[in-house]
N, CA, C and O atoms as a GROMACS GRO file, in nm:
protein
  216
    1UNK      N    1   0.085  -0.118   0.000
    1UNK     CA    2   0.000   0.000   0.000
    1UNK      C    3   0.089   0.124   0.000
    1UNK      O    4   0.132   0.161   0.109
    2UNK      N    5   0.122   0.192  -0.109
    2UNK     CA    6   0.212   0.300  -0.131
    2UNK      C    7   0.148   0.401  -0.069
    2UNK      O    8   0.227   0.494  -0.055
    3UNK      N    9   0.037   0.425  -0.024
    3UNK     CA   10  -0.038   0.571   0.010
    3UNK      C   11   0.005   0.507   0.176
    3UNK      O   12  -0.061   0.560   0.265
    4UNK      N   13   0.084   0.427   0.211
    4UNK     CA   14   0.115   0.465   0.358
    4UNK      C   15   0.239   0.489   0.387
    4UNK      O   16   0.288   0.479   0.500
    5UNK      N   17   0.305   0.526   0.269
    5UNK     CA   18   0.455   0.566   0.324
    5UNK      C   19   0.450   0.705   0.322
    5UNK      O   20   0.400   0.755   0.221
    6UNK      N   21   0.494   0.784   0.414
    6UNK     CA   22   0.477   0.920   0.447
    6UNK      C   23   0.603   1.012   0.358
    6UNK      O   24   0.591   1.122   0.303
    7UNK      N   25   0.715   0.929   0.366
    7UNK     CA   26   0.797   1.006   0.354
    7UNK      C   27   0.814   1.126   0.195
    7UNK      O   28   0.886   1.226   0.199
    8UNK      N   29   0.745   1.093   0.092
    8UNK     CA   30   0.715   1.185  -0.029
    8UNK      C   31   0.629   1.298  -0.017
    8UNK      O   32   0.643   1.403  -0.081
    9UNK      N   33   0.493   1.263   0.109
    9UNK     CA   34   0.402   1.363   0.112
    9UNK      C   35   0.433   1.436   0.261
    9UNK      O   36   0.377   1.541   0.295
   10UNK      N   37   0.511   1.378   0.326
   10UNK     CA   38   0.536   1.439   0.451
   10UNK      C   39   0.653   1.570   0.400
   10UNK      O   40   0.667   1.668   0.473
   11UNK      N   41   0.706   1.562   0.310
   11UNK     CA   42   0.823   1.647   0.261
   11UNK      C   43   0.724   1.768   0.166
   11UNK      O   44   0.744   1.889   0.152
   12UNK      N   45   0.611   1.677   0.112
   12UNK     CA   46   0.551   1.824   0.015
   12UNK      C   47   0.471   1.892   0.132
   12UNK      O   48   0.432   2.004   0.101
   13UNK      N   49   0.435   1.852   0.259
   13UNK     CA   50   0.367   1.879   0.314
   13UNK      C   51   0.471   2.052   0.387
   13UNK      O   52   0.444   2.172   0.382
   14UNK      N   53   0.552   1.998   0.428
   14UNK     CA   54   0.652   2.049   0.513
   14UNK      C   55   0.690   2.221   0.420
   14UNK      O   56   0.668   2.340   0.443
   15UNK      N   57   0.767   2.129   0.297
   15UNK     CA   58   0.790   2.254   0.201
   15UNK      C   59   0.692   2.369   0.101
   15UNK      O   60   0.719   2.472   0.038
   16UNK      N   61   0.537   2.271   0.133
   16UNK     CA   62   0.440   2.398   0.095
   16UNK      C   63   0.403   2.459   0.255
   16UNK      O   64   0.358   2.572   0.238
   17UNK      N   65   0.405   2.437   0.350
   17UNK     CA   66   0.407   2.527   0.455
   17UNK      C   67   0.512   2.618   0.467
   17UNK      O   68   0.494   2.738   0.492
   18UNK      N   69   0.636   2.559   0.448
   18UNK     CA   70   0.761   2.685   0.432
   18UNK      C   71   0.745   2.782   0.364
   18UNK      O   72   0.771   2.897   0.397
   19UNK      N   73   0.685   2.732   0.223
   19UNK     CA   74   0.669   2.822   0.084
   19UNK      C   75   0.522   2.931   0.175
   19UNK      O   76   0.537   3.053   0.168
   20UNK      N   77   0.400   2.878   0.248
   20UNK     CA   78   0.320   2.942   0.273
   20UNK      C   79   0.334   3.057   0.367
   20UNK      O   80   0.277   3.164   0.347
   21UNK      N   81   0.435   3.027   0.505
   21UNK     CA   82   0.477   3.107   0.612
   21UNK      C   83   0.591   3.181   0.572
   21UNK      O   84   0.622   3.241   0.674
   22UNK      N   85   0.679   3.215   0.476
   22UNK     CA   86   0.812   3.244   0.436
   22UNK      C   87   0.764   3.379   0.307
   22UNK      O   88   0.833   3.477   0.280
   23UNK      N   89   0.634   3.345   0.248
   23UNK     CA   90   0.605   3.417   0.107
   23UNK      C   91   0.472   3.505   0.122
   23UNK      O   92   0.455   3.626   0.140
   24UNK      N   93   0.390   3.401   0.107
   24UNK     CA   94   0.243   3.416   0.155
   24UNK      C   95   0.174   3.530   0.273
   24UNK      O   96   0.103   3.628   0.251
   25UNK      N   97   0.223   3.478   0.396
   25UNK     CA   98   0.212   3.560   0.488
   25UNK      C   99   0.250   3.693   0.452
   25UNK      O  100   0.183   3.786   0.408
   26UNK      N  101   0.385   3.682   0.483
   26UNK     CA  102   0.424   3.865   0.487
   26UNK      C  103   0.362   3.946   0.401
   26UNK      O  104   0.309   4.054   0.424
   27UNK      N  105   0.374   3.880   0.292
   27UNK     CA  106   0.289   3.976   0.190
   27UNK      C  107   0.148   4.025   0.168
   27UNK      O  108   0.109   4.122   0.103
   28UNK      N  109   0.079   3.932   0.240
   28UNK     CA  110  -0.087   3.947   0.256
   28UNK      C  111  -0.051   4.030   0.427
   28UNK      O  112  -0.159   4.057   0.481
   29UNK      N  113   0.022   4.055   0.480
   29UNK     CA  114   0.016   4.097   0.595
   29UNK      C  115   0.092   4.266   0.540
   29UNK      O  116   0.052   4.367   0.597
   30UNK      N  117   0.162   4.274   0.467
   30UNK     CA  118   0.188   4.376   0.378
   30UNK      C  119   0.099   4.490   0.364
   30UNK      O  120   0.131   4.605   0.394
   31UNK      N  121  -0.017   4.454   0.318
   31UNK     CA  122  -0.143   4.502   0.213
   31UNK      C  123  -0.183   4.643   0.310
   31UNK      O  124  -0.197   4.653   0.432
   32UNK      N  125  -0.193   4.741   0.204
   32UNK     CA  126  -0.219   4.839   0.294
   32UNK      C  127  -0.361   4.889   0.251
   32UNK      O  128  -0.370   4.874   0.129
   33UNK      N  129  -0.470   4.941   0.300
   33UNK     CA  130  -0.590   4.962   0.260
   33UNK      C  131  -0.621   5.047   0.238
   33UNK      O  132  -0.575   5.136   0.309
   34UNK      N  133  -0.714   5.090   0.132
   34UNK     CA  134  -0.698   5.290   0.066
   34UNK      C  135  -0.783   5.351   0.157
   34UNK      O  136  -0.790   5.474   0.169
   35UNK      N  137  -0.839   5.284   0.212
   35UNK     CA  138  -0.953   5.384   0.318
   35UNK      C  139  -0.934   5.341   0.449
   35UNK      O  140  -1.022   5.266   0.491
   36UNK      N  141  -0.835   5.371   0.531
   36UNK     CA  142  -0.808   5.354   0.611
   36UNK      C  143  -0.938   5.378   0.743
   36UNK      O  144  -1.007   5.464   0.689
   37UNK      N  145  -0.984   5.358   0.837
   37UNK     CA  146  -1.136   5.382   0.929
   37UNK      C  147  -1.085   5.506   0.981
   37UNK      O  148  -0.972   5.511   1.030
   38UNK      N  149  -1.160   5.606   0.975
   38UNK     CA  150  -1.142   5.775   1.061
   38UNK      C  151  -1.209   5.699   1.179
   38UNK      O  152  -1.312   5.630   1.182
   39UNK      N  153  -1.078   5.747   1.319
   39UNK     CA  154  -1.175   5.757   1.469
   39UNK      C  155  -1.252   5.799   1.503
   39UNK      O  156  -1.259   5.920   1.481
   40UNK      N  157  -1.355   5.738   1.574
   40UNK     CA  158  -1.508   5.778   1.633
   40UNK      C  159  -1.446   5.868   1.726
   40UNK      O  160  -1.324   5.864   1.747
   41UNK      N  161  -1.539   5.965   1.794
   41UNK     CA  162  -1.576   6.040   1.890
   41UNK      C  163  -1.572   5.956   2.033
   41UNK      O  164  -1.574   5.833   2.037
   42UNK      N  165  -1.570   5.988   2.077
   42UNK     CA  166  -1.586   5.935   2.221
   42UNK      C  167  -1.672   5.984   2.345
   42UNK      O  168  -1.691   5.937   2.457
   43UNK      N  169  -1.730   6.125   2.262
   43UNK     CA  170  -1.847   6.141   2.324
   43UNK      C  171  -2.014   6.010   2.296
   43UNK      O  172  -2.046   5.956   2.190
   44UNK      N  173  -2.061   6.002   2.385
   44UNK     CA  174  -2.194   5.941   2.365
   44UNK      C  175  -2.299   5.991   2.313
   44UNK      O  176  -2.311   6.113   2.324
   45UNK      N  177  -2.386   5.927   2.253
   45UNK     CA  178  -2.468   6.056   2.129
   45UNK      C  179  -2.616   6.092   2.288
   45UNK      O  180  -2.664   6.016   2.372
   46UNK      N  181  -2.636   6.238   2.258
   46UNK     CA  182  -2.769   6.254   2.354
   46UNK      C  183  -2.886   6.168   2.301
   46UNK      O  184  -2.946   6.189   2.196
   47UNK      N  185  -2.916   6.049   2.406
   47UNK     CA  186  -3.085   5.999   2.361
   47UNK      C  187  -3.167   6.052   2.476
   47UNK      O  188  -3.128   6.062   2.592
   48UNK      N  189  -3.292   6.085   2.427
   48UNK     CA  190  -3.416   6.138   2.450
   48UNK      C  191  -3.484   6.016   2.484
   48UNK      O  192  -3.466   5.914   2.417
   49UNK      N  193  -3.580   6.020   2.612
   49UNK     CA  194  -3.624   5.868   2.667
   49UNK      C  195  -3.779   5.873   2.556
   49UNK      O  196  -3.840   5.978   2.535
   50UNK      N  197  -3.815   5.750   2.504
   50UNK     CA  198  -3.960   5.734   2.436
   50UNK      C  199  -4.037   5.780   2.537
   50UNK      O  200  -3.984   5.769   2.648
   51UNK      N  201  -4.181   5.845   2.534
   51UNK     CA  202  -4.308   5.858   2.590
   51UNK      C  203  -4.354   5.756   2.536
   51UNK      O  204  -4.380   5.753   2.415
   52UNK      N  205  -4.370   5.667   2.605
   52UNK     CA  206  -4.463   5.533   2.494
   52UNK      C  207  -4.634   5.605   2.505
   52UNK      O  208  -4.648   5.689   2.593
   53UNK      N  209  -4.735   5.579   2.435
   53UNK     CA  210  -4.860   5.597   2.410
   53UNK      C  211  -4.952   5.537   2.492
   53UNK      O  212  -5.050   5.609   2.513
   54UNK      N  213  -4.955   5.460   2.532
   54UNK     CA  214  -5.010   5.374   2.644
   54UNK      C  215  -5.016   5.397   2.785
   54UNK      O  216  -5.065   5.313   2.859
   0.00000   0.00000   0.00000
């Protein structure tokens, strides 16, 4: 049963994680975004209590 010897897929396994953490990452961690979020206020907005109808 050839699909139980590890040692061919344990090596692609190993070297597409290297290739993923070494390339991949930094560069998607890179990415800079054109609209960066403007800071909220930190005041609380005034609410007015309901008169319910009833």
């Amino acid at each position: 049963m050839p699909q139980l010897n590890p040692a061919p897929w344990f090596a692609m396994l190993i070297f597409s994680w290297l290739v993923f953490l070494t390339i991949i990452v930094p560069k998607t961690l890179n990415h800079l975004f054109p609209n960066e979020p403007s800071p909220q206020s930190t005041q609380l907005p005034k609410t007015d209590p309901w008169t319910w109808p009833w």
